[in-house]
Each structure stands twice: as structure tokens, then as C-alpha cells.
N, C-alpha and C positions, 0 to 999 in steps of 0.2 A: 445891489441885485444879487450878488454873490452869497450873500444874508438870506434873503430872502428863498434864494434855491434851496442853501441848506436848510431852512425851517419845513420847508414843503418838503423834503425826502425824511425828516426826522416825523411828519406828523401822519406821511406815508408808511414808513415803517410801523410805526403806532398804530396806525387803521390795521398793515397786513397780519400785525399780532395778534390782535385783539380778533382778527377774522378767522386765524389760524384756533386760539382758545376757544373761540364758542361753536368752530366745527365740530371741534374734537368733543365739547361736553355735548352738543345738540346731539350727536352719534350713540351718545352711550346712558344714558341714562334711561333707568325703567322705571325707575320710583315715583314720579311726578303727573298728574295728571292734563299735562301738555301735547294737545296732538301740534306737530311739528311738517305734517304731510300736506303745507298748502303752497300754493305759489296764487300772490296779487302781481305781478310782475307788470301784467297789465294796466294797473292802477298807478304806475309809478308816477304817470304825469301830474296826478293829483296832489300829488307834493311839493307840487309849486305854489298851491293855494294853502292860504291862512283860515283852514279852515275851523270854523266856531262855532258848536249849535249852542249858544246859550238860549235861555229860555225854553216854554212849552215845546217840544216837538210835533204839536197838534195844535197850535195858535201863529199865525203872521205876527211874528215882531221885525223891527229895522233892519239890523243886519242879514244882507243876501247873501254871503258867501259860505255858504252852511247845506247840510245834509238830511235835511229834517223830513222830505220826503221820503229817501232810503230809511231814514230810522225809522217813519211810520209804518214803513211796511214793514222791516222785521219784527216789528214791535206784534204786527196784524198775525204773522206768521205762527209766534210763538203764544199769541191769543187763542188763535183757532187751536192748534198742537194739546196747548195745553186746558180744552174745552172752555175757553169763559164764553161770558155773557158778549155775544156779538153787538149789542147794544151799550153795552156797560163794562168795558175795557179800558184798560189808558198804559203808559207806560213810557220808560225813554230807556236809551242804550247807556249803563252810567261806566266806572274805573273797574271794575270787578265785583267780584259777588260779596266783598265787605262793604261796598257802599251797597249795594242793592240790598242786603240784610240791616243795612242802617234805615234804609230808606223806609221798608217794613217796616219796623219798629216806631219809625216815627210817627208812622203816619197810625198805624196804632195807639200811640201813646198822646197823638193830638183826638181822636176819638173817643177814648177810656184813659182819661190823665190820673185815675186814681187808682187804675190794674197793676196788676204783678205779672212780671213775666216768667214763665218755663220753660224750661229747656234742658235736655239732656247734659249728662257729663260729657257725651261722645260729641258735643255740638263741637261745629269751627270754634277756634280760639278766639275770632273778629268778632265773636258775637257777645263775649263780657266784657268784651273793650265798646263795645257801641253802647251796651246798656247800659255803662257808665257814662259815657260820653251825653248819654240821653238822661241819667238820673231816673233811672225806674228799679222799683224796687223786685227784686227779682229771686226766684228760687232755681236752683238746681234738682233736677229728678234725677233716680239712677240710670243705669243702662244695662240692659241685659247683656250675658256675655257675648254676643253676635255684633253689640255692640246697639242696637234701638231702645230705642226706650222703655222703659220699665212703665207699661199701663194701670201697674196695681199701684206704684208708690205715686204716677202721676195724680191718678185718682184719689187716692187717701191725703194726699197733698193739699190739694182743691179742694175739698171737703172742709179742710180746716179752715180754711180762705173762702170760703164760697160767698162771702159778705161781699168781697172784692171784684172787682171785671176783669177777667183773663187774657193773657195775652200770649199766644204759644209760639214759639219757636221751633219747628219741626223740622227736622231734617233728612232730605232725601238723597242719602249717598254720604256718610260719615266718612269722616278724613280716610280713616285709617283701614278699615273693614268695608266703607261700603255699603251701608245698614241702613235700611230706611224706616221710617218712622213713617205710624199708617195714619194718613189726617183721616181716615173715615170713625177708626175706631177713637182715635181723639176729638171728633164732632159728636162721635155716639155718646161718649161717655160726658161730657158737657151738657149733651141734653138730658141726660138721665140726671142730672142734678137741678136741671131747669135754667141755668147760666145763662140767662138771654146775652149779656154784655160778654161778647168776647171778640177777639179776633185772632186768624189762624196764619202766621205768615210762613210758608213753605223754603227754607233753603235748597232746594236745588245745583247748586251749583255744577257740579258734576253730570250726577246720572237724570235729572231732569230734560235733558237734552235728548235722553234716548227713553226714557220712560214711558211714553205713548206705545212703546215696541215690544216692551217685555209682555211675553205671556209667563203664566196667565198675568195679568197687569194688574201694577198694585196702585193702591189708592195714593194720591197725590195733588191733583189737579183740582180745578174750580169746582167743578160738578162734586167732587170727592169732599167737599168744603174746604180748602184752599181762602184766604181772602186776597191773596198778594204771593209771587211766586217770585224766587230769584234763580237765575242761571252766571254761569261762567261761557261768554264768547268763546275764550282762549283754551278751553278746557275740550271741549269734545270737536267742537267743528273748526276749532285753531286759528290763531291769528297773530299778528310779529308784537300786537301791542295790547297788552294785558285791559279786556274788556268786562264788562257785564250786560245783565239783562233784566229790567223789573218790570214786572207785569202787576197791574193791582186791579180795580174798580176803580172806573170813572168817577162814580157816584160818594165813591171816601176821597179821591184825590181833590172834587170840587168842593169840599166842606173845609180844604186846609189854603186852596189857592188863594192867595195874591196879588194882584195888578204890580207891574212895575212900567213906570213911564220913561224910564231912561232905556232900554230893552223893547216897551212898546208889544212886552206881551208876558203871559202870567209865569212867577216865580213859582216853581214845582218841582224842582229838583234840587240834589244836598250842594251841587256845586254851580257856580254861575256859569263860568265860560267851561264848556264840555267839549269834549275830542270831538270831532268833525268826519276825523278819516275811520275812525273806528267803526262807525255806520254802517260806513261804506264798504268797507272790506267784510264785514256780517253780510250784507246784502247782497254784494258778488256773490260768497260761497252758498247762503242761501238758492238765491234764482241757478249756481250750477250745479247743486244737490239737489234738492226739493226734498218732499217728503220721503220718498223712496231711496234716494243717496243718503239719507240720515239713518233709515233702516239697516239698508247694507252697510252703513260702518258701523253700526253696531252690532251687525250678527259677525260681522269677521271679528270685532273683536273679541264677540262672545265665543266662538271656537278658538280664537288663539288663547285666550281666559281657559279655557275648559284645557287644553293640550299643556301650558303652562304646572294646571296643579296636575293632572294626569302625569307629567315628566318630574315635576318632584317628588312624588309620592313615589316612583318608581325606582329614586334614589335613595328612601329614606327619609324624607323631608316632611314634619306634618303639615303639608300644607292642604289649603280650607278656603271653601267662599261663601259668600250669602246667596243665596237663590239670583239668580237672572244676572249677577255681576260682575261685571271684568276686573275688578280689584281680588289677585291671589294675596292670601295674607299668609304667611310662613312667620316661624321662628327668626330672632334677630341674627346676623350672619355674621363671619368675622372681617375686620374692619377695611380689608384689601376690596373685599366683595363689597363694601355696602360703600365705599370711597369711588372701585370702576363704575358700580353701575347706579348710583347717585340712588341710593334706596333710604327711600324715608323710614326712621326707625323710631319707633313710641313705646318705653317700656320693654317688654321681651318681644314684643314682635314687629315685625318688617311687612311691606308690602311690594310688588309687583304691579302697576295697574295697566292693563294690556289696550293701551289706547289705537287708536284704528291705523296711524303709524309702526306699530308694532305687528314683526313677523315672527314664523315658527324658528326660523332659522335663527333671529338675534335669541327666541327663548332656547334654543338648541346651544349656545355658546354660554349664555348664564347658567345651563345645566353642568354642561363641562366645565365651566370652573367651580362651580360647588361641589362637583363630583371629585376633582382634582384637587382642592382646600384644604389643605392640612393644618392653618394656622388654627390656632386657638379660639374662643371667643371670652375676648377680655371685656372685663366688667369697666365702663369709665369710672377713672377716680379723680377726683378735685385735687387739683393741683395749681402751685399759685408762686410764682417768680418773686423773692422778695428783694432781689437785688436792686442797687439801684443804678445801674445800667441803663 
């Protein structure tokens, strides 16, 4: 018994550390695009259950201990949000927005098996790891320096390929800048070649969530030609377990399904047994924002965004945004600043991204210590231990 106490004080200890470190990082970090401002507390019961949506989230399969009503409705949510066909929608809540960019692609590459795919240099890094993963043959376009896509080298690109069926990979909201990529003028310029075979899958992950909000509003959505859109859960509207969101056409998701008789309903997504609770916790925050709660985090964080480079620039700082976006991008920092405030650093430059968690006050303390910064900004060098210790 005496054993036993001790292992339960040592596994106690263990929990209060590890609670004490991920206060201390949850608190300080600006560089990540994590809102952190939710509470499911209420949900906690649901932890008791073994929850599993395998299968269609729009088809009765076997197992009833599953969430696949909540899923269809966020699924419904971000249909409507992101103008599709109210007839001709489909979708499921997948692990994050590299499976939901996988899922795109595939379902494009079961459509057009013989297309190529493009994509910005500025694109997620999960997206030349899927198109390998999928074996499709694929080009890189450039990116203007705001960081979107270069429409001329897109163009000239295809052109040489135009024997081929397209498959684009668009991205709305680049890692680092924020930079959207406009599916209208990459619908336009497709049909200016006559390109009947293509498909357009939208990454969203990020600023897709608030993109219905921005004035003037840029093209992105179904209506904007869109075929398939992905989002990040965990990303704007927040959640403890790293989600996503894929929205396509029913009408291409039914030309790939499946029957499965063990499941006792159709095979339609990249993974069999899917999170359950993750749904569910989308759905709560959904039904206590709505449309209008998803607004107002976004215009707060578009003034803290705007206050942000306004208070750098009044230090000295060049810092810069893309129209409508809560991503400040500045110059790379020295490494005390980019270590406190857990700032993502790509090449010379750093980001800030001013998620609906974030206040003037926390941007008013990362001003004082960049104003107060005397360290240096060291260039990293490779360096490599050859002992053999």
C-alpha cells in the first residue's frame, strides 16, 4: 500500500509540472496561430465515453456511440459560411488542416489521376509531404513578395501543361504573412485557356474561418470557384485538441465512396476511427458564437492586429501586414524575444499573429521589451557535438 501511495504522489507531482509548464507557455506566446480563449468545461462528462465517429458522418453505420449529428451540423455551418451549393455539400470534421489538404488532393487526384498539381512556394509545408504521400506529379509557382501567388508564372506554367488536368492548391492565409491566394482570378485564368479538367482545393486553414468578414471580401469560397475548402478548428475558434474541417461537393465525394460492411456504412474519410469529442467541442463553440460571435473575434482582432504594427513602427520596427489580416510580420528578433514570446521565425522575418485571445496590453509588454533589447541578432550556425559522450 505504502508503494502504491508513493507512485500516486510521484505521478501527482508529474501532472502539477507539467500543468505548471504549459501555463507558463499557454500565457506567452504570440507567434502561433492558437486561440487559447475557450472553456468546454461543461463537456467534461463526455469523457467518459469512447467516443468514435468512424465512418460517413452523413450515413447510419453500427456503432452508436459517436457525434456525427454535431459533426453534421458544423459541417452545415461552415457550408452555408463558406457559400456552397446547399444541395451539393458534404464534409467531416478530420485531425487538422494537413489531413483536410490531404483529403483535397485526393479526392482531386481520384477525379483527374493524370493532373499536376500547383502550388505556391508560400504554400503549408503538409502540402509536399501529401503530394508525395499521394504520388502526383506536381509544380511549384512563385510567390510574390507579400507572399500570394505569382499569377503570371501560374499562368505561363499551365500553358506549358495545358495537355494536362489541373489541380490547384490555393492558399487562404500563408503560414508566415497571411497572403491569400484569389481562386477567382485562378478560375479566370483557367478558363481563359479553356482547361475544362481541373479542380480547385482551397487551404483555409487559418483566415478562412473569418474570411466571410473581411471587407471588401476576397474571393475564396464555392461561389468564388472553390471545389473543396479546408479550415483549422484549433486555429481561430480554439479547442484543447488539435482539429480540422473539410468541406467539398457531395457530388465528387459520391464518385470515390465505398460501402464498408464491417462499419455498415460508406468509407469517406483519410482515417477509419475519427475523434468523436472533437465534434463536439466545434459544435458547442459554434451554437455559443454564431455568425456574429465569429465577426466580433475577428474585428477585435483586427484592431489589436492594426495597434500591434502601429506600436512597432512607432519604435522603429518595419513592421507590415496584408490587407484585412491579423498576422503583423516584422523583421527576425533577437533570440531572448523570439524564445519569451514563442515567435515563428522563417528566414529574415518573424510574425505576431493577433488571435482573438490576444490583448493591447500583452502587445504593450512585447513592445517594451523590444524597445528595452539590446541583445544582438545572431545569425544561427550549425553546429554539431562530436564527442562521444
Amino acid at each position: 500500500m505504502a508503494e502504491l501511495n508513493d507512485t500516486s504522489i510521484k505521478i501527482q507531482q508529474k501532472l502539477d509540472a507539467l500543468k505548471k509548464q504549459l501555463t507558463s507557455a499557454r500565457d506567452s506566446f504570440l507567434g502561433y496561430p492558437v486561440s487559447k480563449d475557450f472553456d468546454y468545461s461543461v463537456l467534461n462528462e463526455f469523457l467518459k465515453f469512447p467516443i468514435n465517429n468512424l465512418g460517413d458522418p452523413f450515413e447510419h453505420g453500427t456503432y452508436r456511440v459517436q457525434t456525427h449529428e454535431m459533426e453534421r451540423e458544423v459541417i452545415a455551418f461552415f457550408a452555408k459560411l463558406f457559400r456552397a451549393n446547399p444541395k451539393d455539400f458534404w464534409g467531416y470534421v478530420t485531425n487538422g488542416g494537413s489531413e483536410s489538404n490531404l483529403y483535397g488532393l485526393y479526392l482531386a487526384r481520384e477525379l483527374f489521376p493524370k493532373a499536376i498539381v500547383y502550388y505556391s512556394e508560400s504554400t503549408h509545408y503538409s502540402v509536399r509531404k501529401n503530394i508525395h504521400l499521394l504520388n502526383i506529379p506536381s509544380i511549384v509557382i512563385k510567390s510574390q513578395p507579400s507572399g500570394e501567388m505569382d499569377y503570371e508564372d501560374f499562368k505561363n506554367t499551365v500553358r506549358m501543361n495545358r495537355h494536362k488536368p489541373v489541380i490547384v492548391l490555393a492558399t487562404f492565409g500563408t503560414t508566415m504573412k497571411e497572403a491569400k491566394d484569389d481562386i477567382s482570378k485562378i478560375k479566370g485564368i483557367l478558363g481563359d485557356m479553356a482547361i475544362q479538367d481541373h479542380y480547385i482545393h482551397c487551404d483555409a486553414a487559418l483566415a478562412g474561418t473569418f474570411g466571410p468578414f473581411m471587407q471588401p471580401k476576397l474571393a475564396f469560397d464555392f461561389m468564388d470557384g472553390a471545389d473543396s475548402i479546408s479550415i483549422s478548428g484549433h486555429k481561430f475558434v480554439g479547442s484543447p485538441i488539435p482539429t480540422g474541417v473539410l468541406i467539398a461537393k457531395r457530388s465528387n465525394r459520391d464518385r470515390i465512396a465505398k460501402g464498408i460492411s464491417y462499419i455498415g456504412s460508406l468509407d469517406t474519410t483519410i482515417t477509419g476511427s475519427r475523434n468523436g469529442h472533437s465534434p463536439l467541442f466545434l459544435w458547442y463553440a459554434l451554437k455559443q458564437l454564431g455568425t456574429e460571435g465569429l465577426r466580433d473575434r475577428y474585428l477585435h482582432s483586427l484592431e489589436v492586429a492594426e495597434y500591434c504594427e502601429t506600436q512597432l513602427k512607432s519604435i522603429g520596427v518595419d513592421a507590415w501586414r496584408n490587407p484585412n489580416a491579423i498576422t503583423v510580420v516584422l523583421p527576425k528578433t533577437p533570440k531572448s524575444i523570439k524564445n519569451k514570446w514563442q515567435l515563428a521565425t522563417e528566414g529574415d522575418v518573424a510574425h505576431i499573429i493577433c488571435m482573438p485571445n490576444v490583448t493591447k496590453t500583452q502587445i504593450d509588454e512585447f513592445i517594451n521589451d523590444m524597445k528595452n533589447c539590446s541583445e544582438p541578432i545572431i545569425e544561427d550556425e550549425f553546429s554539431y557535438d562530436f564527442s562521444l559522450s
